[in-house]
C-alpha angles and dihedrals in degrees: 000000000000124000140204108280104010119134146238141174116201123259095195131052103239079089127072099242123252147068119321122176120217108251110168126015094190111123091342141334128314120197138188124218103226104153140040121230089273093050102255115146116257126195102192106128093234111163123178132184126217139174116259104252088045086070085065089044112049108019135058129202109266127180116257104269089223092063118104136008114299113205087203099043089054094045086051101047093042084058098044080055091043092065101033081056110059086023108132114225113233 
């Protein structure tokens, strides 16, 4: 059984790649699109609906990309506030 907030990256092409979380089982699965195929967070609002057995078929567990300390996500961020930062304002 699926539950709220696991989550699931596509096996088949018929899905954009990457990470969406479960968000609604009534009739059938609801699921969020929330990172991209590389594992960058992604705010887009992309919901799709599948069958319930197409969960099994096309999809496979993945871990929350938000879990755990990224070395690439931290250097990224500290350079996006580097430069907001010193940014001059117009």
């Amino acid at each position: 059984m699926t539950g709220i907030g696991e989550h699931y990256r596509p096996t088949i092409r018929r899905y954009d790649s990457g990470v969406y979380r479960v968000v609604g089982t009534s009739e059938g699965t609801t699921l969020l699109y929330v990172a991209d195929a590389d594992g960058r967070r992604v705010n887009a609002g992309t919901t799709i609906r599948i069958a319930t057995g197409e969960l099994e078929e096309a999809f496979e567990p993945t871990p929350n990309p938000d879990d755990g300390f990224r070395f690439e996500r931290a250097l990224r961020t500290l350079g996006t506030w580097l430069y907001w930062s010193v940014r001059k304002p117009r």
